[in-house]
VOVO-926108 format. One line per 10 residues: their letters; for each residue x, y, z of C-alpha. Coordinates in steps of 0.25 Angstrom, whole numbers, always signed. Layout:
<recs>
A> X/Y/Z; ...
</recs>
This chain:
<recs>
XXXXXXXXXX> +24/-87/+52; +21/-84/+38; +14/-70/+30; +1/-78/+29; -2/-82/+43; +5/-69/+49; -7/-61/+39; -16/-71/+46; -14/-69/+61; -15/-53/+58
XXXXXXXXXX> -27/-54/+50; -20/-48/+38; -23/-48/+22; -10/-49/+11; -10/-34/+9; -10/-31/+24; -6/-17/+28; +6/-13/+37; -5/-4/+45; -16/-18/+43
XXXXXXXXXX> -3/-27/+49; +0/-18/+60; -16/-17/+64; -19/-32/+63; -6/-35/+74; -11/-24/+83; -26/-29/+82; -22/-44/+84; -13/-41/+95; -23/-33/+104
XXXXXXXXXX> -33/-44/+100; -24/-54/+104; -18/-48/+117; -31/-44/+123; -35/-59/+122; -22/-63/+129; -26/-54/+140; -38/-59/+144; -33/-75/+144; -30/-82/+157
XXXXXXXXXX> -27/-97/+150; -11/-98/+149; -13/-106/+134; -22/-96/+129; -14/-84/+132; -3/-92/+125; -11/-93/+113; -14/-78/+113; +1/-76/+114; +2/-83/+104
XXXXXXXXXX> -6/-77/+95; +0/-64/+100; +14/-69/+94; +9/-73/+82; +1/-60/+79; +15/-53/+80; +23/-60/+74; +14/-61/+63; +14/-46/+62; +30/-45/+61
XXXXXXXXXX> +29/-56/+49; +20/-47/+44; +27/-33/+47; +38/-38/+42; +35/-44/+29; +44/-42/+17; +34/-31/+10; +33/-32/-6; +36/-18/-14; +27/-16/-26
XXXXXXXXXX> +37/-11/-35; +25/-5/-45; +21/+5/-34; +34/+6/-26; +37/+15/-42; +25/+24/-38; +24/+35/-27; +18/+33/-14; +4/+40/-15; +0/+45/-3
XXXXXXXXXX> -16/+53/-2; -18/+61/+11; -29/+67/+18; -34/+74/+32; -47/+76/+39; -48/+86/+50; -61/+92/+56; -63/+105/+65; -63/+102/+81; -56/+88/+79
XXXXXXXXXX> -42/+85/+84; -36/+74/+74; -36/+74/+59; -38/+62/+50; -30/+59/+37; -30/+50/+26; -18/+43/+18; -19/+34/+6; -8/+29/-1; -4/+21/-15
XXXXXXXXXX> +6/+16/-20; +11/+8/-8; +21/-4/-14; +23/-11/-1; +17/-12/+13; +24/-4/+23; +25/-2/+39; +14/+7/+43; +24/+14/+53; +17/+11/+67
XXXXXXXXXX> +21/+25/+73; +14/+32/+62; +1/+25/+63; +1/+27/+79; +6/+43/+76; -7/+46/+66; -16/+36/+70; -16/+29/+57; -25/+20/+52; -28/+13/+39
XXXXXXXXXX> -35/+8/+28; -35/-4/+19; -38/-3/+5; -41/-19/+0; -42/-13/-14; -25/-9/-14; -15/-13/-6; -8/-3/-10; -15/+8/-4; -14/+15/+10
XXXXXXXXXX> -23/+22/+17; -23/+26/+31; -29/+38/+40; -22/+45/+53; -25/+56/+64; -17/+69/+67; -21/+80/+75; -29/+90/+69; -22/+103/+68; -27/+107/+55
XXXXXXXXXX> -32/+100/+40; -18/+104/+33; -10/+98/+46; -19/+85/+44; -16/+86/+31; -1/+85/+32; +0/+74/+42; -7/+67/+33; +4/+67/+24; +16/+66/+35
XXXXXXXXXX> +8/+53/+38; +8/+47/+24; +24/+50/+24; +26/+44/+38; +18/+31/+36; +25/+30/+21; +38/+35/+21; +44/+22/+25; +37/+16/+13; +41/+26/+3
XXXXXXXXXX> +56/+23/+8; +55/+8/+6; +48/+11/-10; +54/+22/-13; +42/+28/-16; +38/+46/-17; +27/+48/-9; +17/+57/-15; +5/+63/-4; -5/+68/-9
XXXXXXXXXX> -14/+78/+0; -27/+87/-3; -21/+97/+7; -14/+108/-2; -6/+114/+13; -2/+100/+16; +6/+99/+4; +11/+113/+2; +16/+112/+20; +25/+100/+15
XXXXXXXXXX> +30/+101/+1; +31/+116/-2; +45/+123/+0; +39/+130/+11; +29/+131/+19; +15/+137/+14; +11/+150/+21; +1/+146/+34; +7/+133/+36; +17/+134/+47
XXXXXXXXXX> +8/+127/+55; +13/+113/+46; +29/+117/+47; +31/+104/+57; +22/+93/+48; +31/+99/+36; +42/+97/+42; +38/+84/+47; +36/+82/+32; +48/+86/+28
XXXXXXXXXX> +55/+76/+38; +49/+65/+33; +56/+67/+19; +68/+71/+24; +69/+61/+35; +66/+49/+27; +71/+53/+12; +55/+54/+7; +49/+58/-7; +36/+66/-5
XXXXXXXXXX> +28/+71/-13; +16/+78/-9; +4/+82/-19; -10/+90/-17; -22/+82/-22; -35/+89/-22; -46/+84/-12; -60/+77/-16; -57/+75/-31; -58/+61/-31
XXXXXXXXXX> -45/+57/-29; -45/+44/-23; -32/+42/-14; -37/+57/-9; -51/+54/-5; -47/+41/+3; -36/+48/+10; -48/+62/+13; -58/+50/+16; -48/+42/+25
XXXXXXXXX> -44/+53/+33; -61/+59/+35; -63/+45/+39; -53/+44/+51; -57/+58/+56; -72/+53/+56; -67/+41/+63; -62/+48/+76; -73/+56/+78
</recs>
């Protein structure tokens, strides 16, 4: 089976996404395994079968695919934006992540899309940039905040690893960034001591170079605003 036909049977463009890749195979196989179910006729069920084989072995082709680097932006920092949406009397949060400077597609780890109920955005205009919104439980809007941030480096790290690349999270949440980059921890945070060191985990573990910077909301930044927008909109969605 070749790149072109693979593409084909999954109903994918060139600049497809791993997230686009995975949600293509899961949508054509449930499309194609209800069908089998409900056919009597031996050859028709053979033909579904089929197709079944095909769809997946279309979507290993396509997994694992020899990805290009772009060495122009593999030079440049991971840019990652983060937001969080919360509201009085509501049990999850939303959040918003965009990011730039991506010099390769990558595995969107399947575990992290399942553990924040991630889901995504394509932006025709460059293929180069990521955006995606997820769900936590709502304790409070700094908490929100901050596993924003965790889930930016979880889904990235591996990336960063491969490129080489500093990440560098920007966040409008001034408590956010001071829980997990100041020497310690800020007076009336105590509350956040597991997701800093949660934080501080993920550099250690896997040999990571963060760097994390306050923006300031609504001034018309436009990676900020798509993550704030990104994240209200998931929130509204659930309810």
């Amino acid at each position: 089976m070749e790149i072109a036909e693979a593409k084909q049977i999954l109903g994918l463009n060139d600049n497809f996404t791993q997230m686009e890749l995975i949600s293509a195979y899961k949508n054509n196989i449930a499309e194609n395994d209800s069908a089998a179910a409900d056919i009597d006729e031996l050859g028709t069920f053979s033909e579904s079968a089929n197709k079944l084989y095909d769809i997946s072995r279309a979507y290993l082709l396509l997994r694992d695919k020899e990805l290009e680097i772009v060495p122009e932006l593999a030079a440049q920092p991971l840019i990652i934006f983060t937001d969080a949406s919360v509201k009085k009397n509501i049990d999850v949060a939303a959040f918003g992540v965009v990011a730039d400077n991506i010099p390769r597609d990558f595995n969107f780890p399947s575990s992290i899309i399942e553990k924040y109920n991630i889901t995504s955005f394509h932006n025709p205009s460059n293929q180069h940039h990521c955006i995606f919104s997820g769900l936590v439980a709502n304790y409070d809007v700094n908490s929100a905040e901050i596993m924003a941030i965790l889930c930016s480096i979880e889904v990235f790290m591996y990336l960063t690893q491969l490129t080489d690349q500093t990440m560098v999270i920007y966040t409008d949440s001034l408590v956010a960034k001071k829980v997990l980059s100041d020497k310690r921890m800020p007076p009336n945070t105590k509350l956040y001591t597991a997701l800093r060191k949660r934080f501080r985990q993920l550099i250690d573990t896997h040999q990571l170079d963060i760097i994390i910077k306050k923006v300031n909301a609504h001034v018309g930044i436009e990676m900020n605003e798509i993550a704030d927008a990104t994240a209200k909109s998931r929130l509204a969605r659930m309810y």
